[in-house]
C-alpha positions as CSV (number, residue, x, y, z in Angstrom):
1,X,-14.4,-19.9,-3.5
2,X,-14.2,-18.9,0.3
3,X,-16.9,-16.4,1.4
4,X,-17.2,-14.4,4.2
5,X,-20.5,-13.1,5.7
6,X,-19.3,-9.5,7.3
7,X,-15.6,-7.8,6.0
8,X,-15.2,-4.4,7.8
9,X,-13.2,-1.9,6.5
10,X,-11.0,0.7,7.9
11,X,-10.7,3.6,6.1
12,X,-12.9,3.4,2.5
13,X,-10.4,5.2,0.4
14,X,-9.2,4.8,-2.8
15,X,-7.6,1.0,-1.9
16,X,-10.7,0.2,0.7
17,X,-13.3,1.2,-1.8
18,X,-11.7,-0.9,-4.4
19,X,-11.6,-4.0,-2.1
20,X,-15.7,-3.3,-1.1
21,X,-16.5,-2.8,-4.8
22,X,-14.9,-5.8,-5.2
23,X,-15.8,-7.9,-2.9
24,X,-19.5,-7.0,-3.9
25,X,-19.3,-7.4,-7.4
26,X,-17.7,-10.7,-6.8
27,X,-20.4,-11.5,-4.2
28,X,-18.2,-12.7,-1.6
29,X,-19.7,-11.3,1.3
30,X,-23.0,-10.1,2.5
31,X,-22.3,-7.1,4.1
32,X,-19.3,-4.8,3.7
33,X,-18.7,-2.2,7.1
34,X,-17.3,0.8,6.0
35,X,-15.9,2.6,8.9
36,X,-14.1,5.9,9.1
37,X,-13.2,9.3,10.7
38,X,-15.7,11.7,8.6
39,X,-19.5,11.0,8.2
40,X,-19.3,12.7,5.0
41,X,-16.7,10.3,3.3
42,X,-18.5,7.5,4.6
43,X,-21.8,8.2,2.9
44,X,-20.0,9.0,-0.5
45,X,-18.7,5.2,0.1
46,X,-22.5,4.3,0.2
47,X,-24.0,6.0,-2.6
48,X,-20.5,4.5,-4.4
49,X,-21.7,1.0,-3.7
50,X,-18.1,0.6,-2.4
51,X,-19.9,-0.8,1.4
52,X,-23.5,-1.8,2.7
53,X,-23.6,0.1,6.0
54,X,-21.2,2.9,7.7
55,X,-20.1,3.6,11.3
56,X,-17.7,6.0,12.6
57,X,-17.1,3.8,15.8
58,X,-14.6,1.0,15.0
59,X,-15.5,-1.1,18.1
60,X,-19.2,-1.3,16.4
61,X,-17.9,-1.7,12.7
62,X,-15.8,-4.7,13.9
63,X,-18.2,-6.4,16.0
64,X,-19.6,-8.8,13.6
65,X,-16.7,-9.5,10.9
66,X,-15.0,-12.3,9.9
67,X,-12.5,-10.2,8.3
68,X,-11.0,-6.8,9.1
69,X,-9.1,-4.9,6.5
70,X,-7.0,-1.7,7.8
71,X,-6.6,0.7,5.2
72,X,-5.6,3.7,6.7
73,X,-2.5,6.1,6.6
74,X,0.6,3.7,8.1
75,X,1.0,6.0,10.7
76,X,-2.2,4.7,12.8
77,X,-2.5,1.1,11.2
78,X,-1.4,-0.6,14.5
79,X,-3.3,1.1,16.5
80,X,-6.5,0.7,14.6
81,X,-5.2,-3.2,14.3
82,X,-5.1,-3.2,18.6
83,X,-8.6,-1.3,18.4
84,X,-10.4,-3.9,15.8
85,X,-8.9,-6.6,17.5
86,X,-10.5,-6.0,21.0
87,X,-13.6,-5.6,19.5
88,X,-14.0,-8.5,16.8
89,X,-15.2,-12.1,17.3
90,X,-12.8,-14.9,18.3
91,X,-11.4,-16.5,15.2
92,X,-11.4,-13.3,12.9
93,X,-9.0,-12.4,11.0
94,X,-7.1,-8.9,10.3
95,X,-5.1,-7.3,8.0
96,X,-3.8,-4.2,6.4
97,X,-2.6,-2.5,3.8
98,X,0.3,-0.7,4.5
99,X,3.2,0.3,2.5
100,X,5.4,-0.6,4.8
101,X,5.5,-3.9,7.1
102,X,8.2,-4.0,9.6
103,X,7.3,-1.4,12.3
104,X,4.0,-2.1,12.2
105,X,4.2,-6.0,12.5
106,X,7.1,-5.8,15.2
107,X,4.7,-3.1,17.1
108,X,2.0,-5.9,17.3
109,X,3.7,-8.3,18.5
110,X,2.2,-10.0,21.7
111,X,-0.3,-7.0,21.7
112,X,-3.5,-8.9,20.1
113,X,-5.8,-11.2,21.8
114,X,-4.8,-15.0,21.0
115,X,-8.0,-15.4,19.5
116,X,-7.6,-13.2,16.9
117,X,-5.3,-13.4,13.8
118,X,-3.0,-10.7,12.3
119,X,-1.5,-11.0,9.1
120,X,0.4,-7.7,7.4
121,X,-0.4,-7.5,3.8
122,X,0.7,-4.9,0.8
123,X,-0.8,-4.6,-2.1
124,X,1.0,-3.3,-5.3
125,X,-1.9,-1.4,-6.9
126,X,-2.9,2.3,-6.0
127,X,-2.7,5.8,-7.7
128,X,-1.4,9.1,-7.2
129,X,-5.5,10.1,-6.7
130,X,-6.9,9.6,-3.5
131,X,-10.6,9.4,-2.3
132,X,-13.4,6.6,-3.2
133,X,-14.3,8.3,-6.3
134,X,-11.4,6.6,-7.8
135,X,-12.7,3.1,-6.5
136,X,-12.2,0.5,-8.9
137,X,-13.7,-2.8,-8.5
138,X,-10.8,-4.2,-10.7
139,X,-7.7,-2.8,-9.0
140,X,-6.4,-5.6,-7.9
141,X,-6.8,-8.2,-10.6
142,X,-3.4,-9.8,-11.6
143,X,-1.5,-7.3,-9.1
144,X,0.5,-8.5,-6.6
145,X,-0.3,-8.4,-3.1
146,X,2.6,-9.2,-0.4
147,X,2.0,-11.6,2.8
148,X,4.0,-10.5,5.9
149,X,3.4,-13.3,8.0
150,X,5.8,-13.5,11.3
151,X,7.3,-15.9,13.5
152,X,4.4,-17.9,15.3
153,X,1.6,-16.6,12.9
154,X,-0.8,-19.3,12.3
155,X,-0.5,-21.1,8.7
156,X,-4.5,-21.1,8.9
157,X,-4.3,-17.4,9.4
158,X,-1.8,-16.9,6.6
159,X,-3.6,-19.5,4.7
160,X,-6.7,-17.3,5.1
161,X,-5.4,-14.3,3.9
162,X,-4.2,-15.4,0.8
163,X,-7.2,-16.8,-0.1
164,X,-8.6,-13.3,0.7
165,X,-6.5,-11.8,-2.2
166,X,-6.7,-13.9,-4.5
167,X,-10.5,-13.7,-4.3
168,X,-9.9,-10.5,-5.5
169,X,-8.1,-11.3,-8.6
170,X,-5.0,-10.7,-7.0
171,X,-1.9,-12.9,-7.3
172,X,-0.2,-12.9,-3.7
173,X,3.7,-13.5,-2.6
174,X,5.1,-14.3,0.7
175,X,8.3,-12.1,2.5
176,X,8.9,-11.6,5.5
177,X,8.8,-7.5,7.7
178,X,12.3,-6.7,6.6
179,X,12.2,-8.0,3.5
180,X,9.0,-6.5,2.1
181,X,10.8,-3.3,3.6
182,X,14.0,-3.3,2.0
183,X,12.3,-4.7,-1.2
184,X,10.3,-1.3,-1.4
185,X,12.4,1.0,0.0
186,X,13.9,0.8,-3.5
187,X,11.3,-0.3,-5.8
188,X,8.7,2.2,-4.2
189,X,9.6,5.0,-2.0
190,X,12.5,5.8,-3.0
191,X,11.2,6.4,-6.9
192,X,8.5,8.6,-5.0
193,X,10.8,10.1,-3.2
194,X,13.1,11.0,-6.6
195,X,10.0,12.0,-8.1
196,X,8.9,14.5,-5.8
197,X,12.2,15.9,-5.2
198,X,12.7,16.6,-9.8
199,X,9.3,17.8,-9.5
200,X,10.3,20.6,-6.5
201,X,13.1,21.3,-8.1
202,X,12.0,22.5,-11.4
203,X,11.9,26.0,-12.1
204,X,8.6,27.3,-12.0
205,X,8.9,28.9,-15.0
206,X,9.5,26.0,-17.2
207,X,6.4,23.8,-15.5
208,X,4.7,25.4,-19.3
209,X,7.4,23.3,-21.4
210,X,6.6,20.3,-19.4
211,X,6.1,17.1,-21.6
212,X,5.4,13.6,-21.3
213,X,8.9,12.8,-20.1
214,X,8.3,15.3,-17.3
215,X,5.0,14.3,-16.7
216,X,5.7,10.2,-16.6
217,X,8.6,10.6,-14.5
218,X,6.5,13.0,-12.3
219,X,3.2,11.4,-12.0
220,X,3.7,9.6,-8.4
221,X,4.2,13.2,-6.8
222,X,0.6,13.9,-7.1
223,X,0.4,11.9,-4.4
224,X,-1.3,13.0,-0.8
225,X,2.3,14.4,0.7
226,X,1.0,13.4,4.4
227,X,0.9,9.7,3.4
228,X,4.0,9.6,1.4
229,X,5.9,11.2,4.5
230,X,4.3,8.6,6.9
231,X,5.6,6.1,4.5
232,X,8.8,7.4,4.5
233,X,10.0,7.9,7.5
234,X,8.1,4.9,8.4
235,X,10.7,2.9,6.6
236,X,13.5,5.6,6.8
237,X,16.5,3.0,7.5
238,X,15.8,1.1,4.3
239,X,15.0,4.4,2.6
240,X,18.2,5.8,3.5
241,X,20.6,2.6,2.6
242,X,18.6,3.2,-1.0
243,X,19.1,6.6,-1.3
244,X,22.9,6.4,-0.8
245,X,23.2,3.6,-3.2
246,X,20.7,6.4,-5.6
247,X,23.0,9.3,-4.5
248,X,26.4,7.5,-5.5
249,X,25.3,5.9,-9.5
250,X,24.2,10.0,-9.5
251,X,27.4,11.0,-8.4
252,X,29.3,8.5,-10.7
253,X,27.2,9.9,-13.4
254,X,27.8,13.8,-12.8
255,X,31.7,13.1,-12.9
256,X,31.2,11.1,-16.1
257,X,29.2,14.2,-17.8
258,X,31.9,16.7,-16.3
259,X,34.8,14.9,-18.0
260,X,32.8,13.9,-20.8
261,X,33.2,10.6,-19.9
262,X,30.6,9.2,-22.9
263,X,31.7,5.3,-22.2
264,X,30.6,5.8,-18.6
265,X,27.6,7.8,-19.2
266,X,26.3,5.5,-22.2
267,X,26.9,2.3,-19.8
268,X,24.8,4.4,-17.0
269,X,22.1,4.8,-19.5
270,X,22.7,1.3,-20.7
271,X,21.7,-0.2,-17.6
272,X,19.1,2.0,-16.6
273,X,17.2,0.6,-20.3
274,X,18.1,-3.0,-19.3
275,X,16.4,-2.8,-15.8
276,X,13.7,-1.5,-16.9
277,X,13.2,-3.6,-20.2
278,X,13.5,-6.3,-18.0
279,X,10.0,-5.2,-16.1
280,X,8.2,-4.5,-19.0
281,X,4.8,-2.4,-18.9
């Protein structure tokens, strides 16, 4: 199994503490960087066993590693990406976590040193809890991670990262920027976006009534609200296209309930149960 003998990682959150813990338990590195805005944070990621040293000074955290993983907000992923990348040894390798791909990856482009290898990466794990404490060293086993590679990345470098992953349990596809994009403008931020939106709109004075069908449908809006609109608008084309294909099944069913239309609202619900029987749990 490929080892490395210094990762760095940006940001020790819930996903970068999961991917330290990780890659500790699975002893497949030596030394695990955490690096990050607040000192505070950073020695939580310590006493969590989540890293083996701290620095709030990227250019320092970076200086050694064979690996670089970005896992802030999307908002500053390139620039942190540009930052590591000046600062790492020739031949590393860097990538991110980001829920979306397509700005950042296009943003990059012709903006690293040649020596150094980008590759944009997703992983479909997470929670709506944020923060270290909610590490887990098995969050990525038999999740799926998405590869962005682009035009003129390196199959060593792509090569490289997939074997990263699936170090980590994880079982990794290929897409390109836009397709990882319009893939999870629907599958992802849109079904955030819904969620929020039924959770705001509920009178406060039936939140006491609120069950498990409430609560399930729901639970993605405890999410941090600062990430989720950095996500958003991030990938607001693709988010929009999704939303009017949302807004117009909504529409079709609204007329259907007004003219008691039960064909047409039974074959609404009908296919609503059939997509989602067809994910399973």
């Amino acid at each position: 199994m490929k080892k490395w003998n210094t990762v760095a990682i940006i940001g020790v959150g819930l996903i970068g503490g999961s991917i330290g813990l990780a890659l500790r338990r699975r002893g497949l590195t030596k030394n695990v960087v955490g690096i990050g805005r607040r000192a505070s944070s950073l020695r939580k990621a310590k006493r969590n066993n989540a890293v083996t040293s701290t620095t709030t000074n990227v250019a320092r955290g970076v200086a050694d590693a064979d690996l670089v993983v970005v896992c802030t907000p999307v908002q500053g992923i390139a620039e942190h990406v540009q930052t590591a990348a000046a600062a790492c040894p020739a031949g590393a390798l860097i990538t991110d976590v980001g829920s979306t791909k397509g700005e950042i990856v296009s943003s990059l482009q012709g903006r690293l040193p040649p020596e150094v290898r980008y590759v944009g990466s997703h992983p479909l794990a997470g929670s709506e809890k944020t923060g270290c404490d909610y590490a887990d060293h098995q969050l990525l086993v038999d999740r799926v991670v998405i590869i962005t590679p682009s035009r003129g990345t390196a199959p060593s470098a792509t090569k490289g990262i997939r074997q990263f992953w699936n170090a980590l349990g994880a079982r990794v596809l290929e897409m390109t920027p836009q397709e990882h994009d319009r893939a999870l403008a629907s599958t992802s931020h849109l079904p955030h976006l819904v969620a929020s939106i039924l959770a705001a709109s509920t009178p406060e004075e039936f939140l006491r009534w609120a069950a498990s069908g409430w609560l399930d449908t729901t639970r993605v809006a405890g999410g941090d609200a600062e990430l989720w609109k950095q996500i958003i608008l991030s990938n607001r084309r693709h988010v929009l296209k999704s939303l009017s294909k949302f807004e117009k099944v909504l529409a079709s069913f609204r007329n259907a309930l007004d003219t008691e239309d039960s064909a047409k609202i039974a074959k609404i619900l009908e296919d609503g149960k059939r997509n989602r029987d067809a994910v399973g749990d």
